[in-house]
C-alpha positions in Angstrom: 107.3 69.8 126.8 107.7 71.1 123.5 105.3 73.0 120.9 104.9 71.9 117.3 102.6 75.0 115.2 101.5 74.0 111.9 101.8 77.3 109.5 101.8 75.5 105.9 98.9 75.6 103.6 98.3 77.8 100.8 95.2 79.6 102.7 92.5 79.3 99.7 89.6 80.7 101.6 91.0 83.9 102.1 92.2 84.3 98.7 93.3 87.1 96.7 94.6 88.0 100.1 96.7 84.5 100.5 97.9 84.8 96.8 100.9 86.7 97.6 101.3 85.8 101.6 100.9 83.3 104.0 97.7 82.9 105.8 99.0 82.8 109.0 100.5 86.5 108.5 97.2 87.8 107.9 96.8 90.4 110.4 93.9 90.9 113.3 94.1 93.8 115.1 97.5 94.9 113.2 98.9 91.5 115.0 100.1 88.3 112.3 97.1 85.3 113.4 100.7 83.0 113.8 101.8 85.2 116.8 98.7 84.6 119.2 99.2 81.2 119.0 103.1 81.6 119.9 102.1 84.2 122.6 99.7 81.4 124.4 101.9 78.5 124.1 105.0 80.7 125.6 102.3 82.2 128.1 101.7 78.2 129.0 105.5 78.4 129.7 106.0 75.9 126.5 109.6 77.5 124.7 110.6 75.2 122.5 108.5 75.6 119.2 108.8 73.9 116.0 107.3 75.5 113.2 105.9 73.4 109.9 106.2 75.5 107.0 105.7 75.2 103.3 108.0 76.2 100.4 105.6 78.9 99.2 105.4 80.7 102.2 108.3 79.6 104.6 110.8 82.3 104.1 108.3 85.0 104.5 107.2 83.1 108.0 110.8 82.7 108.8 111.5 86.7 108.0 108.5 88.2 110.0 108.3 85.4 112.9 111.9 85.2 113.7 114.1 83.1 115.5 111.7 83.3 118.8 113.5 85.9 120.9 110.7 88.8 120.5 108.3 85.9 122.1 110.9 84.4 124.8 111.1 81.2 122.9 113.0 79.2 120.6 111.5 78.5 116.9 113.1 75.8 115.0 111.6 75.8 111.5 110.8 72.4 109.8 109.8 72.2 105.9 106.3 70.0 105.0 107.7 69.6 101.4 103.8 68.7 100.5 100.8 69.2 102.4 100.0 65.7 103.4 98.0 65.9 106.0 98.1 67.0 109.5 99.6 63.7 111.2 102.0 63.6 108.2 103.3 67.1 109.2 103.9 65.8 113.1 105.8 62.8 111.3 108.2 65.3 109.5 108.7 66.9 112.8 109.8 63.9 114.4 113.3 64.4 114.5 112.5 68.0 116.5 109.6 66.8 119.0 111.7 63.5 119.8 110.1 61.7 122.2 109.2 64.5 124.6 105.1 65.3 124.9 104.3 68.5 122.5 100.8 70.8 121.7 100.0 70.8 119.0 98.8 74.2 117.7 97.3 74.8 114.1 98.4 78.1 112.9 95.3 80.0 111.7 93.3 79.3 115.0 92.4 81.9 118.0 91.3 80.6 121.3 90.1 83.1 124.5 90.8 80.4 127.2 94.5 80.0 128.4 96.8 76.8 127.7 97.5 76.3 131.3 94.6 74.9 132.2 94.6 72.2 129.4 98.2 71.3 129.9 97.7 70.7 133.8 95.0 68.2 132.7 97.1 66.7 130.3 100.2 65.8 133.3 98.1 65.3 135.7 96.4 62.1 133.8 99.5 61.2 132.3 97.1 61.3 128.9 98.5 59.8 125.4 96.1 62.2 123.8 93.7 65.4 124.9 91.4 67.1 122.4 89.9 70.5 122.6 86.6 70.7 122.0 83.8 73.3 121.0 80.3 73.3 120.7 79.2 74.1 117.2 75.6 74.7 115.0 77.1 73.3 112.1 79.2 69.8 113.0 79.1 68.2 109.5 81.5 70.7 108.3 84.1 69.8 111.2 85.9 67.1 112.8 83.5 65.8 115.2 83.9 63.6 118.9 81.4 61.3 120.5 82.3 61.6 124.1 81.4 59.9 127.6 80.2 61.3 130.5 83.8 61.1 132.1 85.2 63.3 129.0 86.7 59.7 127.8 87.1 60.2 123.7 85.1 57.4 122.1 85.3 58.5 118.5 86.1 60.5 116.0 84.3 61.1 112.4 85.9 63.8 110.0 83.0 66.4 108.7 80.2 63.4 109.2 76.9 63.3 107.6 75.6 62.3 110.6 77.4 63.7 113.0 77.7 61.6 116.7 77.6 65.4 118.7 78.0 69.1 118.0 81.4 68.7 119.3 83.8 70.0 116.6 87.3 69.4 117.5 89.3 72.8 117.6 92.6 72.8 116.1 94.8 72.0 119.2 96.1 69.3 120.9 98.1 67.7 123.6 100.3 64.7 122.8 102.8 62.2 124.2 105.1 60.2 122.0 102.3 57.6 121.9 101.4 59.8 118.9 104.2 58.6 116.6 103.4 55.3 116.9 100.3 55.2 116.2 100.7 57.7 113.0 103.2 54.7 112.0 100.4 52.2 111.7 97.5 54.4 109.5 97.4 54.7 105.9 96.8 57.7 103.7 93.2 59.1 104.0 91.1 59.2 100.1 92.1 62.5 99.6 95.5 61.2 100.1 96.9 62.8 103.2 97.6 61.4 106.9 94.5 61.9 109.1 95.0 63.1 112.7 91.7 62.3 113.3 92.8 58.5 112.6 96.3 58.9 114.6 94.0 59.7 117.4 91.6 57.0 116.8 94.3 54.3 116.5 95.2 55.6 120.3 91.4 55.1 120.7 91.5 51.6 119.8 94.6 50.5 121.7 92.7 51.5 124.4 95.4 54.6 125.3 94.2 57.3 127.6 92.4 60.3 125.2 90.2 62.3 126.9 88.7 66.0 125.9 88.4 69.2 126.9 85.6 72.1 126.0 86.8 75.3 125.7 84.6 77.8 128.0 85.7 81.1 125.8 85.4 82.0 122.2 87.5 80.0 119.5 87.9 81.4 115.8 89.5 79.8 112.7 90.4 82.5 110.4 90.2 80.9 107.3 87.4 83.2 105.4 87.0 86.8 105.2 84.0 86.8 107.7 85.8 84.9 110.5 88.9 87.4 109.8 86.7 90.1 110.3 84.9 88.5 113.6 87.7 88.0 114.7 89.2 90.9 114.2 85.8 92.6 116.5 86.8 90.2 119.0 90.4 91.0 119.6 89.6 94.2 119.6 86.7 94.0 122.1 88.7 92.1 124.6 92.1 93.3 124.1 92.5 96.7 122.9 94.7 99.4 125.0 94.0 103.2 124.1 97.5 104.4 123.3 97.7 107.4 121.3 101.6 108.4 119.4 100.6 109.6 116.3 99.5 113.3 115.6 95.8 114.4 115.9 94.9 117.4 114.8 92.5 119.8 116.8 89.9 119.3 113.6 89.5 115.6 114.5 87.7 113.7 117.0 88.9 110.5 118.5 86.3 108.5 120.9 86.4 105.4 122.5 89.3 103.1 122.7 91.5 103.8 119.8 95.5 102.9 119.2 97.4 105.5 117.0 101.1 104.1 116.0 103.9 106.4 116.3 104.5 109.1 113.5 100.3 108.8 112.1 98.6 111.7 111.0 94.9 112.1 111.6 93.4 115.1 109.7 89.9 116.4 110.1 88.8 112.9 110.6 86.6 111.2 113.1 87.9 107.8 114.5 85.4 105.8 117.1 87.0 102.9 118.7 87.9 100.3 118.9 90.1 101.0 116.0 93.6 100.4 115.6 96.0 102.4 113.2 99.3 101.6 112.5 102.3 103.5 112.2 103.2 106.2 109.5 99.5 106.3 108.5 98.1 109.5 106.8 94.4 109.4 107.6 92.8 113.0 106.5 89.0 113.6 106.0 87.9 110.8 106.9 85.3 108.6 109.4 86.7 105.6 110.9 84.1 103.4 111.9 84.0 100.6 115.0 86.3 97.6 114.5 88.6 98.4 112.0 92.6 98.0 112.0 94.5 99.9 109.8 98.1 98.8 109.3 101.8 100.3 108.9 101.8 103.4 106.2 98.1 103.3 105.1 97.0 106.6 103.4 93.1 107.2 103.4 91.7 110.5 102.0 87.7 111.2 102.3 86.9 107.6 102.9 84.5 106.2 105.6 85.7 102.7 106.6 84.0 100.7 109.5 84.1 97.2 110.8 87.1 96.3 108.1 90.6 95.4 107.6 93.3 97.0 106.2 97.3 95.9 105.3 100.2 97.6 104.7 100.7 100.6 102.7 96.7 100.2 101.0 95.6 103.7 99.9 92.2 104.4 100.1 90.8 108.0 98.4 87.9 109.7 97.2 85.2 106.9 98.4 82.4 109.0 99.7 80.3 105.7 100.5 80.8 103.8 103.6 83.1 100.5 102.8 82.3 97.9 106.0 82.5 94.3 105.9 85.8 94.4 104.2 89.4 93.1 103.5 92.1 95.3 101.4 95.2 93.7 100.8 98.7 94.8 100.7 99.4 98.1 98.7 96.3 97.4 97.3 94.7 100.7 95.7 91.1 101.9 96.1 89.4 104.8 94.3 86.9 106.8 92.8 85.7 106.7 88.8 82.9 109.1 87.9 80.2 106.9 88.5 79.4 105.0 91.6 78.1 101.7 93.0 75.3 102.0 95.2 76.9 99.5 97.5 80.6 98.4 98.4 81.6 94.8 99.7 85.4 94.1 99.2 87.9 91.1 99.3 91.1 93.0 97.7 94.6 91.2 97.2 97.7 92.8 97.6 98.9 95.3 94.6 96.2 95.4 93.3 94.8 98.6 92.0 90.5 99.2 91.4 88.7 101.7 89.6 84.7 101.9 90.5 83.0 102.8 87.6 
């Protein structure tokens, strides 16, 4: 069994954040998206990974991911010259996935249930095909399958205006070489790119064995600010260890479960978990609020962050009103003019640098 992890795409939802980075390295809880999906497919005793990556963002991928030993596994990387399309991607992998049965694992999605349980299902009815599903209030804006009763696939509609079910198909999926043949016989979707969806579908209508799965736990794509931040609240909810190396001084009060990386500095500052600072932080008269992460070699001075996101090496200074509900990008820079909104809501790219007047 073998892994393939799609990790191209230019990431436009989450953009300024995506202009200078891949999507996939976008970090929750001060951990690249990319990895959790690594994590649960090595977890699921899976090694072998292939990775698809883009020109734009494939060394960057290649120089933070690695060749797979932090994870236990192997990572071959494979270049989607153009973004074609999903099956198009598995049909550039060919040479790596061979004819052995892979997952397939899009890059910017989180899952809470485990792989194993999927995979079992998968050997154990020698499928050609298993979908995960989820239950969703919105189907039109997803992939969507009509199932039967026995879990049998009977269907599948891309983002319908009249959706069969509210079951949205979650971006992972279990495959045996059946797959290749069948992306072999489909043509180019209109907006030009090779359809899963109708890979699948041709299985469908050879009669091959695709069945589906619901997931029981919580399942976030990452591609908007918003679903960044929820998930964010999640993985720090359900995952978070208290682990204090940093320095806090006797001036500051630190409640709830809260991480400090080695060699921070927290300075007559109140932090209420779950939070998560990085390491090499300077953090000095300041509140940290509920489900934030603060990355590697952040300085904030008198600012009172909560529920938010911030990357590497941001400097935050002088804000005396609460910033929540927000994203700040790589060394981005965040301070005070003499006047002052009466409300903050941010979505700052890396370098960049804001006045508030």
């Amino acid at each position: 069994m073998k892994a393939l992890i799609l990790s191209g795409g230019k990431g436009t939802r989450l953009r300024p954040l995506t202009h200078t980075g891949a999507k996939q390295l976008v970090p929750v809880a001060n951990k690249p998206i990319l990895w959790y999906g690594i994590e649960a497919i090595v977890a699921a005793g899976i090694t072998d990974i292939g990775i698809i990556i883009s020109p734009e963002t494939g060394k960057e991928i290649q120089a933070i991911t690695g060749n797979g030993e932090r994870f236990g596994a192997k990572i071959t990387y494979i270049l989607q010259e153009q973004p074609l399309g999903l099956a198009h991607a598995v049909k550039v992998a060919q040479p790596f996935l061979e004819n052995f049965p892979f997952i397939m694992y899009l890059g910017d999605n989180l899952i809470q249930d485990s792989l194993d349980i999927f995979l079992a299902e998968f050997a154990k009815e020698h499928l050609d095909a298993l979908i995960l599903l989820r239950t969703v209030s919105n189907p039109t804006a997803f992939g969507v399958a009509e199932v039967d009763e026995k879990g049998r696939v009977l269907q599948l509609v891309e983002k319908p205006k009249n959706p069969p079910s509210n079951l949205a198909l979650v971006g992972i999926y279990f495959f045996s070489s059946a797959i290749h043949g069948a992306i072999a016989s489909i043509q180019p979707s209109a907006r030009g790119e090779l359809e899963i969806t109708d890979a699948i579908q041709a299985l469908i209508d050879r009669e091959k064995p695709v069945e589906a799965l619901q997931l029981q736990g919580w399942w976030l794509d990452t591609g908007k600010k918003d679903d960044l931040l929820e998930a964010n609240r999640i993985i720090l909810d359900t995952c978070l260890q208290i682990a204090v190396d940093g320095q806090v001084d006797a001036q500051s009060q630190v409640s709830g479960r809260v991480q400090i990386g080695a060699n921070s500095k927290i300075i007559n500052s109140t932090i209420r978990g779950p939070v998560i600072i990085g390491n090499d932080c300077h953090i000095e008269n300041c509140f940290i609020g509920p489900y934030t992460s603060i990355a590697d070699r952040v300085t904030l001075i008198e600012a009172d962050i909560e529920h938010s996101v911030i990357l590497q090496e941001a400097k935050v200074s002088g804000i005396h009103q609460r910033i929540v509900d927000s994203a700040i990008g790589q060394r981005a820079k965040l301070e005070i003019a003499p006047q002052r909104p009466k409300a903050l809501r941010f979505l700052i790219g890396d370098d960049s640098h804001i006045e508030l007047v």
